[in-house]
ZABADO-267939 format. One record per atom (N, C-alpha, C): residue in one letter; x, y, z. Coordinates in pm, whole numbers, plus 50000, padded with zeros to 5 digits. Atoms other than C-alpha are relative to their C-alpha. Last residue first. Layout:
AXYZ ...
# end
This chain:
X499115011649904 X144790656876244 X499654999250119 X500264996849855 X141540676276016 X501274989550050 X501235009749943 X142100674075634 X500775000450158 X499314997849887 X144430699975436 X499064996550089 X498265003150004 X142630695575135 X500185004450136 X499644992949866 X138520699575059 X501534990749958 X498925013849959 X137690693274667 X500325007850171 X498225003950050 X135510720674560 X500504992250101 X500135014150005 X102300975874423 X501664994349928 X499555001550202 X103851002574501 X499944985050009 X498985011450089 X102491010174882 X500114993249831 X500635011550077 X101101043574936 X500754988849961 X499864999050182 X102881068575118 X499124989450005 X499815012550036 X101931075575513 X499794997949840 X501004998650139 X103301113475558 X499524982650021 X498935006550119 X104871112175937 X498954998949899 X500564993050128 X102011125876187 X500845003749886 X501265003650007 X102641095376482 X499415011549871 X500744989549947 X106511092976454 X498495002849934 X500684994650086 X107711064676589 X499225009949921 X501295001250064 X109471067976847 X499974998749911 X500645012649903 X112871065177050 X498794993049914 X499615008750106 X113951097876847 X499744983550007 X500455012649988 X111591121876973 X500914982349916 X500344999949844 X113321151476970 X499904987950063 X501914995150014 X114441145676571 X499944996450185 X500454992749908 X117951150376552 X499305001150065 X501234986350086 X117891138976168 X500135006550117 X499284998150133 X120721106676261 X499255014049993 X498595000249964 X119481096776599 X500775008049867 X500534989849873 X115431097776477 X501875005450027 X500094991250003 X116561076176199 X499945014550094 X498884997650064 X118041052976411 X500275012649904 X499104996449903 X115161054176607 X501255000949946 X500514981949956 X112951051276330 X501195003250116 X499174994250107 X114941017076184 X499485018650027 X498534996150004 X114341002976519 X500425010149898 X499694994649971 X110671007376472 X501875003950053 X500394984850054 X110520993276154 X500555007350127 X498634996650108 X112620959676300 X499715013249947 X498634992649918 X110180962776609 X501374999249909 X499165014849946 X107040959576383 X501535002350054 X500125003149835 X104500986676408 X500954988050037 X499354987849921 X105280999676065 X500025000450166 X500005001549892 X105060969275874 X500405010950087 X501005013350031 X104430977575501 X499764994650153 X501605000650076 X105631012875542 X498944987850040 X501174989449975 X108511007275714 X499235009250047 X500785004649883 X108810974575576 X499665012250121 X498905003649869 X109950988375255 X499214997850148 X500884993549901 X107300977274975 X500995000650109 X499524989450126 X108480959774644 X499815011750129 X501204993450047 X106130930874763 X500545011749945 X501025008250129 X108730902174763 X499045008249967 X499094997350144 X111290929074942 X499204993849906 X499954988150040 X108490935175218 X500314997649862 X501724996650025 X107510899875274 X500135008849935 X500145011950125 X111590886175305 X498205007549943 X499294995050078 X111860918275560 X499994990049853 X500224986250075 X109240905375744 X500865005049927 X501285000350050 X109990871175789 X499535014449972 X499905004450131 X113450879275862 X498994997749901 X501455005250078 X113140898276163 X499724994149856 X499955002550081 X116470906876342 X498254995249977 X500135013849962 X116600934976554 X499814991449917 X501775001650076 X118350965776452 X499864985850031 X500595013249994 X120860981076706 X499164999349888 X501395003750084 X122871012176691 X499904992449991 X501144988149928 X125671028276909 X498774998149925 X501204999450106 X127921000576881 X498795003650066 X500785006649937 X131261007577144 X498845001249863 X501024991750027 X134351004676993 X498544995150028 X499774994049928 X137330985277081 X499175014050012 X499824988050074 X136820964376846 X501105016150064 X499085004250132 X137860932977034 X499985009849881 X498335001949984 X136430949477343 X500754996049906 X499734989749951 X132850958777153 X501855004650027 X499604994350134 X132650924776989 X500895013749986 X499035001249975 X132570912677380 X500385004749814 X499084995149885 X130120932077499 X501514994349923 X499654984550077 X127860926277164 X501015005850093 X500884990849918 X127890891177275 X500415012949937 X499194987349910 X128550870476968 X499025007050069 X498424989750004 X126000852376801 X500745006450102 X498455004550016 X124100819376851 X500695008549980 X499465007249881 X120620836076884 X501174995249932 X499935010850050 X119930864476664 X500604989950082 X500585011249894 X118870892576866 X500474990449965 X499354995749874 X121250919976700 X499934991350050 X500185013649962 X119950911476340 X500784996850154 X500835004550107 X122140942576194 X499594982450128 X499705015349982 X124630953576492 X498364997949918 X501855009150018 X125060990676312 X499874983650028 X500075014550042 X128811009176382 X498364997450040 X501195002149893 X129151047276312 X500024980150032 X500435014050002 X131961063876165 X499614987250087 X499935011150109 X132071093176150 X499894991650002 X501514997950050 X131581099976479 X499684998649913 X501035008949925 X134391081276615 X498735002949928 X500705002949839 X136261101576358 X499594989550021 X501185001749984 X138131090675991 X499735003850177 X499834988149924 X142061099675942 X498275001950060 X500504990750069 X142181075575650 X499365012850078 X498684991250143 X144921056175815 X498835007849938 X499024992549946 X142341049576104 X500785005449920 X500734986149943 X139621040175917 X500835007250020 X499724993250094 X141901010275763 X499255017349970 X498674996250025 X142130995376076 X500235010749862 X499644986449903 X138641000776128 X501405000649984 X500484981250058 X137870981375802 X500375009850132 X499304991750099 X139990954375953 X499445009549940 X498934998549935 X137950945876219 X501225001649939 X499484985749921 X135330951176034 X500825001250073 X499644988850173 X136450920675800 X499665010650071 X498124998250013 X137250902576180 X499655002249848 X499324995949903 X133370906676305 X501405004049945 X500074986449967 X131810899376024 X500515009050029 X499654988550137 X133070867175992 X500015011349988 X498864996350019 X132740856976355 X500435009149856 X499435021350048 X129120861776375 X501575009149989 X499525007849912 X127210893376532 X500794988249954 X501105007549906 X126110912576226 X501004992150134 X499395007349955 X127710947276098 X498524988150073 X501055007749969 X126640974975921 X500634988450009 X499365012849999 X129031002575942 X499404987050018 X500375016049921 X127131032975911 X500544990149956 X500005012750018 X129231062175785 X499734990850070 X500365005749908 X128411099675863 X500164981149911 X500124993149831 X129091129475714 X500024991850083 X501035001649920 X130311111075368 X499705007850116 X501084984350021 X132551130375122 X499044995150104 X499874990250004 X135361101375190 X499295009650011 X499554999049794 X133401070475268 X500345013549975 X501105003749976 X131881075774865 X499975005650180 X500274986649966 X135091083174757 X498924999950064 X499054995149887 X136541047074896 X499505019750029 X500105005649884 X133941032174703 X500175008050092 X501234990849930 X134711051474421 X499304997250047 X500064986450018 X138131042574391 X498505007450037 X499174994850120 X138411004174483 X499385016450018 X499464989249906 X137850994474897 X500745006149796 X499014998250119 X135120970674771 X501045014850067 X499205005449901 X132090955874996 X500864998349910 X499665013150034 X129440976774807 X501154995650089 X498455002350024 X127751009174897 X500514984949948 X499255007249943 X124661027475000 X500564994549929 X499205008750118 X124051059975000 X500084987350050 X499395014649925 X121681078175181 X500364994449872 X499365011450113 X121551117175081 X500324991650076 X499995014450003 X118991135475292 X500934993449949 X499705000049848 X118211172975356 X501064988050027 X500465011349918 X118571174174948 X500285000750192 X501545000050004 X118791201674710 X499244988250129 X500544988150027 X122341215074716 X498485000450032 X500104989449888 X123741182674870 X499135013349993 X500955005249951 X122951162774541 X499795009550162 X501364995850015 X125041179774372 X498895002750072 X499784988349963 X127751172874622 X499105009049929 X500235004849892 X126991130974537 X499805022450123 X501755006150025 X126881135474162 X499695006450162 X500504988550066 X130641157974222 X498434995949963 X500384989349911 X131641131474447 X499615010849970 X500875004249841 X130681100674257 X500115012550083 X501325002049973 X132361117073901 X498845000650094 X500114983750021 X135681124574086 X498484997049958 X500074995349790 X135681085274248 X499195017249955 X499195002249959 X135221074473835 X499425006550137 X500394992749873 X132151060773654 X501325004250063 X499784988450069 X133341042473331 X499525010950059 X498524994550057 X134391011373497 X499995014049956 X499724997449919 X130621007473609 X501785007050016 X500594991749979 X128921001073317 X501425009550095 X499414999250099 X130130968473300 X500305017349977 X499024998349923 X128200958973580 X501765006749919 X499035013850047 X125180959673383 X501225006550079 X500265013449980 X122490980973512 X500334994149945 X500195001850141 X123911013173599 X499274982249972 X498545006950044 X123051017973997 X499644998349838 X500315019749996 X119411036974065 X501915000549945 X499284997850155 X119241076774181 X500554984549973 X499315008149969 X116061075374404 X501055004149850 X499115003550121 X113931100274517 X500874993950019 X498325001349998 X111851095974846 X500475002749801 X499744986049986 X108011104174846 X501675002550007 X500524997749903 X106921066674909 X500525015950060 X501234998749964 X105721063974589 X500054999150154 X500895012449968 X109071065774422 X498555004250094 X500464996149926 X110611093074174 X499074986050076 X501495006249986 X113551081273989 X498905005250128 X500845004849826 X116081106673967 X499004991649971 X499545014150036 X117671109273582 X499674994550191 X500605009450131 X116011148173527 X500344983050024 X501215003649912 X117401157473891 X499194995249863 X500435009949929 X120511153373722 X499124999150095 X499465007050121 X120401181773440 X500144980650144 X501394999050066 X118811202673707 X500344990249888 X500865006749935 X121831198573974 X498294999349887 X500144991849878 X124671203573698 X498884993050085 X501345008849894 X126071173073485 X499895018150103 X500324989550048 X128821190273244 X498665001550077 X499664986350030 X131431174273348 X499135011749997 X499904993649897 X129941144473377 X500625010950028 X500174980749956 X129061143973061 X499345002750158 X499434990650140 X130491112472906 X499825014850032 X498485008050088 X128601085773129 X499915010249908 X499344990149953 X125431104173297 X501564998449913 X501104988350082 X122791080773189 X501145014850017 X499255003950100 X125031055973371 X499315005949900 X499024994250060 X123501066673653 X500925003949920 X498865000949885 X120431057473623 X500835008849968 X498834995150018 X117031060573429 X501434996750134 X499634988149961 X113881041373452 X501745006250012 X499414986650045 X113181019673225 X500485008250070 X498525002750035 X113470989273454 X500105012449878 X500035005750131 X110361003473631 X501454994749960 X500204988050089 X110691003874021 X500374992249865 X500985003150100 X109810976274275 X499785009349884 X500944986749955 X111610992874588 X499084993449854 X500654997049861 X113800965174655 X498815005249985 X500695014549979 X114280953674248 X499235000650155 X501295006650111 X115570987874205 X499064992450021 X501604991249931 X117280988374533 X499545001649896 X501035008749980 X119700960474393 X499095007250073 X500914989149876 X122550974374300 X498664991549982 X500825008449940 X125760951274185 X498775005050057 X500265008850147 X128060970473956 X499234989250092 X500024998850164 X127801000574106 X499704991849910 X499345014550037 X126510992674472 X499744999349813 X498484999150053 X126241035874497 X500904984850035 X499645016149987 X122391029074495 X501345001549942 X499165005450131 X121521066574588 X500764981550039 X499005002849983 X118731079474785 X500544991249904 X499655012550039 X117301102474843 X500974992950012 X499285005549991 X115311129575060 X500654990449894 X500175002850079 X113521160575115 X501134985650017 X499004993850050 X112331169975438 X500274989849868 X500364995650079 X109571154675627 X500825006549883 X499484991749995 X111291143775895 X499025011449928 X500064988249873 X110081118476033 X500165013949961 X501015000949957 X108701102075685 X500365007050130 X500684990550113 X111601114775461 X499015006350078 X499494984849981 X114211102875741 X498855006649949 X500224992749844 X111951066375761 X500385014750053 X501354996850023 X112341062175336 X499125008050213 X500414991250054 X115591065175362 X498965004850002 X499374985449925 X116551045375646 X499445012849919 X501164995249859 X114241018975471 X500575009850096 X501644993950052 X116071017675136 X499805003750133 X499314985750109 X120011018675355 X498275000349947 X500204990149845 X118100988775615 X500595014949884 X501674996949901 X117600969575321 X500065007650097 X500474988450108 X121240978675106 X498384999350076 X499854985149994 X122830966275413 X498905008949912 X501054989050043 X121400936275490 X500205009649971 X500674993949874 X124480914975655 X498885009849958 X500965006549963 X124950895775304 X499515005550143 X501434998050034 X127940912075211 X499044990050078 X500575013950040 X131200918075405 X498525003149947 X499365009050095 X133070949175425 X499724982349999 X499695008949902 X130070967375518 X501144996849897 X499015010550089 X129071003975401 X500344986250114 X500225019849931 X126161022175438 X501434996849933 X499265014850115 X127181062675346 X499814985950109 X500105013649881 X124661089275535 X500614989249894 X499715013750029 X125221124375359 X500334988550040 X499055008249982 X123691153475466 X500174985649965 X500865013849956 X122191182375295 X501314985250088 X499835015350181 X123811213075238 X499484992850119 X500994995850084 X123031244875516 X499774992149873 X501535008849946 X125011228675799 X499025005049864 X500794993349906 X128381236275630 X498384994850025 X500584990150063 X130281206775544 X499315009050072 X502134998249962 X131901189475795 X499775009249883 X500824985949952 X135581185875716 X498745000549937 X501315002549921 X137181148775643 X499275009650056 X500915007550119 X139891151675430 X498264999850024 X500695011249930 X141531176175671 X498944992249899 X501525000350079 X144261194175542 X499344992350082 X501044988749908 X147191198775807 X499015002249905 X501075001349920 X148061166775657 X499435007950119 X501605011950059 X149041168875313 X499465001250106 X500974991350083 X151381198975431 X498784993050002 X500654990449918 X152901176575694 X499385014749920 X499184988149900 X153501148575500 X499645004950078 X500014988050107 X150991120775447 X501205004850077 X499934983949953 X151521086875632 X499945011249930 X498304997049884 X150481057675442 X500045016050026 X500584998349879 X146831052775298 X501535002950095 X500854989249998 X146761046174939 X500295011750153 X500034986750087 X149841027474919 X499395010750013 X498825001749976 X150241004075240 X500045015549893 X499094992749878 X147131006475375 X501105004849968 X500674990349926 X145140998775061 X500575005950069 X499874986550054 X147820975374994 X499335010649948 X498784995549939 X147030957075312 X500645010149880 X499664990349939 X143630954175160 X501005007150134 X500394990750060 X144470936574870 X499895009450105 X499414996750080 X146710910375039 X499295015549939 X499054993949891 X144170901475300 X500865009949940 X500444989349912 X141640890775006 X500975011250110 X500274989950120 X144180876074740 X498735009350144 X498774990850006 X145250855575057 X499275011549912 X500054991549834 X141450848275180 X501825004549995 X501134987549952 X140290839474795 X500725007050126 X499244992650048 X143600813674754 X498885014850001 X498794999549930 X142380795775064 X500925012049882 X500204986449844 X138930796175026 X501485003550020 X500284987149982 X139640784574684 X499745013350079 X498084992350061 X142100755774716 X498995012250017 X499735002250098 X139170743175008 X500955010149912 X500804993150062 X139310739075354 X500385002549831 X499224995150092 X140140715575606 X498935009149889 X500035011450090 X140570726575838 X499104992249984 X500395011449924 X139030760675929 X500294987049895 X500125014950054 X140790791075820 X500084988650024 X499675013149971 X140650823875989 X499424989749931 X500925012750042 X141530857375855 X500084989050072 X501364995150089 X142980886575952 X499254993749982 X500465006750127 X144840877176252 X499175006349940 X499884985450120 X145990907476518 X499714988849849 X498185005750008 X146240884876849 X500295009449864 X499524992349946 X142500895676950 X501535001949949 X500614980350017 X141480883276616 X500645007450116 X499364999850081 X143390846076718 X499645016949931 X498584995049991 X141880850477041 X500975001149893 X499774987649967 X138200855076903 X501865004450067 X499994984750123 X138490826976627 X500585012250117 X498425000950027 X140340802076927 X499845011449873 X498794990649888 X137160813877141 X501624995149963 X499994990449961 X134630807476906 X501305003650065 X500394993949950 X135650769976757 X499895018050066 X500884983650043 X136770763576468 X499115003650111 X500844993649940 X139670741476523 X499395008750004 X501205006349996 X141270727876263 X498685003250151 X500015010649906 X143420755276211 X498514985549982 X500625015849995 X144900780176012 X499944991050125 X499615012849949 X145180815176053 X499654989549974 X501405006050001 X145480844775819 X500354985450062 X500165019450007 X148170864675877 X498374996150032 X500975000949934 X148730906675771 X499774981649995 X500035009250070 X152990915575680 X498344991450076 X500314994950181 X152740951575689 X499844985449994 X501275002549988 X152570946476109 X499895003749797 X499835005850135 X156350928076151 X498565007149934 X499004995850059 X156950937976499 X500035002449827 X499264989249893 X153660941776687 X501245004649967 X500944991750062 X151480917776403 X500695017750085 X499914989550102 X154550898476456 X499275007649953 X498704993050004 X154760890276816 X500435005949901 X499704987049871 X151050886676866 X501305006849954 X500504992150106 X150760863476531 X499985011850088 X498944996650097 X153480837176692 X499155012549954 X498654994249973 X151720837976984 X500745004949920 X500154985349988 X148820828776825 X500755004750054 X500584986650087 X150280805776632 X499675008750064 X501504997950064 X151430784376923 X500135009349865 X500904992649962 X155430781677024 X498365003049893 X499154988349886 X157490754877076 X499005012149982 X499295001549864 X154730727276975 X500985009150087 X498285005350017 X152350740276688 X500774999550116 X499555008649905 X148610745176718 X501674995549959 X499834998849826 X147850771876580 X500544993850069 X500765014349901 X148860768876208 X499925006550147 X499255004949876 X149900807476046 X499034989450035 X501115009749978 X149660814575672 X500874992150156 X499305009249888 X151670849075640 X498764988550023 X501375006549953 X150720871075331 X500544986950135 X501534996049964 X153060898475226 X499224999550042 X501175006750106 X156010886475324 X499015009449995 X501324981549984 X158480913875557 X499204986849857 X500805001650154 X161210880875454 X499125011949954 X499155001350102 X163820886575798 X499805008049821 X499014985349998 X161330899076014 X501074996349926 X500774985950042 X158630873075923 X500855012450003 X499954999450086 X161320844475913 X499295014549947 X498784993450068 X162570857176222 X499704997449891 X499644986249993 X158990851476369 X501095006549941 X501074992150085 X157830818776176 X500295016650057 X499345002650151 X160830803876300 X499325004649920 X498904992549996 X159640811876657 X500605001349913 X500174991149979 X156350796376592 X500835012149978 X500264997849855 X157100762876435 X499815015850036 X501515013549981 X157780741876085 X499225006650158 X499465001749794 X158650773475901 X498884991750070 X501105008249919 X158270780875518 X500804998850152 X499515012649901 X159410807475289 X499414990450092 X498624990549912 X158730836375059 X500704991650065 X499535005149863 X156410811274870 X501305008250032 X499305010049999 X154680826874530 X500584995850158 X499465004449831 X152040839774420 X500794994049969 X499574988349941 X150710858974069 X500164997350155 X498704988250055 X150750832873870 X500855010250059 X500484985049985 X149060808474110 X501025006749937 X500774999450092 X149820770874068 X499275012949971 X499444998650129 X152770775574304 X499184995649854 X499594984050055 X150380783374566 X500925001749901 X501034994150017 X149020746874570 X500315014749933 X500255005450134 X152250734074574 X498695005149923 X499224991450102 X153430756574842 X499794995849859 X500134984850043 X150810744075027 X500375008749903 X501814999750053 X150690707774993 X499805014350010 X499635009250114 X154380709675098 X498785000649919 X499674991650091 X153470729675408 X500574999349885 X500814991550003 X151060704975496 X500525011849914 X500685005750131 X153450673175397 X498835010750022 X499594995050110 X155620691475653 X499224999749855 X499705011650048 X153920694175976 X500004999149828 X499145014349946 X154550715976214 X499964988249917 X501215011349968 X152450746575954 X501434988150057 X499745005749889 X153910782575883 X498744987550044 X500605011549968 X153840792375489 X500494996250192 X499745005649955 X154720828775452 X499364987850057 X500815004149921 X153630843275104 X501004993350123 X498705010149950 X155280864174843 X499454999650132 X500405008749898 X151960879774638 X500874992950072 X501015008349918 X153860887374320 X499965001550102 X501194994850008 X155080921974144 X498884990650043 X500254986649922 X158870915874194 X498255008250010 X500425008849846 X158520878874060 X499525009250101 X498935000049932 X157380900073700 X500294994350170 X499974990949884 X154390887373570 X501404999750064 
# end
């Protein structure tokens, strides 16, 4: 690998045998290498405006001036180069000022070679997102608007996306679906656009014959809406579903053009299209957000969460995205020990216009029975959240409710390093 095509990192830590143990670490990485080091704040700022690094590893606690200081002054002068902080302190309120301060990441000593070479190679990737995909257009490029409403007479398209997994997405994405069908009545599906990872199959309890997308590989081109309503799975609670390929392998041979020409099909016949997504900013991911009407951002209260959407909105912004577009969802809202939603709000700077409460025991019941909750629990305040959300999304008068003459379907049957001082 050419040097001109590595990862060039800024090491900042007061004490040397840290940033020594760093660079040693990162010089076991092909594709990294050490831009420079600095034992203190202010040395970490001219180095950042000197070096423009890619990846900046900032300590907090250092004597002339803090990390977060130091990550204020260059996320304001220096902002291509994104820092991930170190510290041994993990408490709340050195994560949330180090996020207010413009950190991407934080890293609790001590932690291991992998979290550490994972959360550069993370930061790194989607700064060049920003940097390539996403930089200023001209002024031709951008009296287009990427983002224009379709006309009201196509169906609309609801994209889930988180950039972290495990907050529920693809469960609340089935059960949004299945709740539009049921207020609405109207037609609906929905698509498992987690390509090489989908897992509403297994949600919804459908055959493993049944067809996907990868049924499509080679003639997309030629794919109209009757030629892919043949590869729909039909489920039992009146929803169609278009399933992920099922090997991940698969997935390479799908491109962005493909996804929005499936996905604009699908408009022709559908009130409904819910997509949901993977935690990946590659090509047809990104088309996915693109053609969407409406992107829920599913988000839970914890720090993590918090500061990877807090970079997905940064990266909203370069893609010219609304408020309304794009929606934020506090998944598991009630959960005790998290963040106040007041103060997620100010550090976003956006307010979250959708709640779901958390209920784990039911949602663990549902997915073991194949059965979205609902259905299976329809009086339970995680169902009814997911109506009100619906309700918010379809229009529907009543959106608060449940609604009382909705169809009811049938249910289908490593070593730690850099140690605490």
């Amino acid at each position: 690998m050419a040097d001109g095509d590595k990862i060039r990192i800024l090491i900042v830590d007061d004490i040397a045998d840290t940033r020594e143990n760093l660079a040693k670490l990162i010089g076991f990485e092909p594709d990294m290498e050490v831009a420079g080091t600095a034992g203190g704040g202010q040395e970490a700022v001219n180095l950042a405006k000197k070096e423009r690094p890619h990846v900046i590893l900032m300590d907090i606690n250092m004597p002339d001036m803090d990390g977060i200081t130091a990550t204020e002054i260059i996320s304001n002068t220096v902002p291509e180069s994104p820092i991930i902080m170190m510290s041994v302190q993990g408490e709340q309120d050195y994560l949330r000022r180090s996020m207010l301060a413009g950190a991407r990441e934080f890293l609790v000593k001590p932690f291991s070679a992998d979290e550490l070479i994972n959360s550069i190679r993370h930061v790194h990737e989607l700064e060049k997102v920003r940097r390539a995909r996403y930089a200023p257009a001209g002024p031709a490029v951008a009296a287009a608007s990427p983002v224009a409403a379709p006309s009201r007479d196509t169906g609309k398209i609801i994209t889930f996306f988180s950039p972290k997994g495990g907050v529920g997405r693809t469960t609340i994405a089935t059960n949004l679906a299945v709740a539009l069908h049921q207020m609405t009545e109207k037609p609906v599906v929905l698509v498992d656009g987690s390509l090489p990872f989908g897992d509403i199959a297994v949600i919804l309890n459908m055959s493993p014959k049944a067809k996907t997308i990868a049924d499509l590989v080679g003639s997309f081109d030629n794919t109209d809406s009757d030629v892919l309503e043949s590869i729909l799975a039909q489920h039992s609670t009146g929803i169609k579903v278009l399933l992920a390929p099922p090997t991940p392998e698969s997935t390479e041979l799908i491109t962005g053009a493909n996804i929005k020409h499936v996905l604009e099909l699908l408009r022709e016949r559908y009130a409904y299209i819910v997509v949901d997504t993977w935690p990946s900013f590659q090509e047809q991911a990104i088309t996915m957000l693109d053609v969407a009407d409406v992107i829920l951002t599913l988000m839970t209260l914890e720090i993590t969460s918090l500061k990877n959407v807090r970079v997905f909105m940064e990266i909203v912004e370069k893609l010219g995205y609304t408020e309304d577009k794009v929606q934020l969802v506090a998944n598991r809202n009630d959960s005790s020990g998290g963040i106040k939603a007041s103060d997620v709000e100010a550090s976003l700077g956006r307010k979250i216009p959708h709640t779901i409460v958390s209920d784990g025991r039911t949602l663990v019941l549902a997915v073991n029975r194949g059965v979205p909750f609902v259905i299976s629990h329809r009086d339970s305040q995680v169902a009814k959240d997911i109506f009100t959300l619906a309700g918010k999304l379809s229009g529907a008068a009543e959106a608060a409710a449940v609604p009382a003459g909705g169809k009811q379907a049938k249910a289908q049957g490593g070593l730690k390093l850099f140690g605490a001082r």
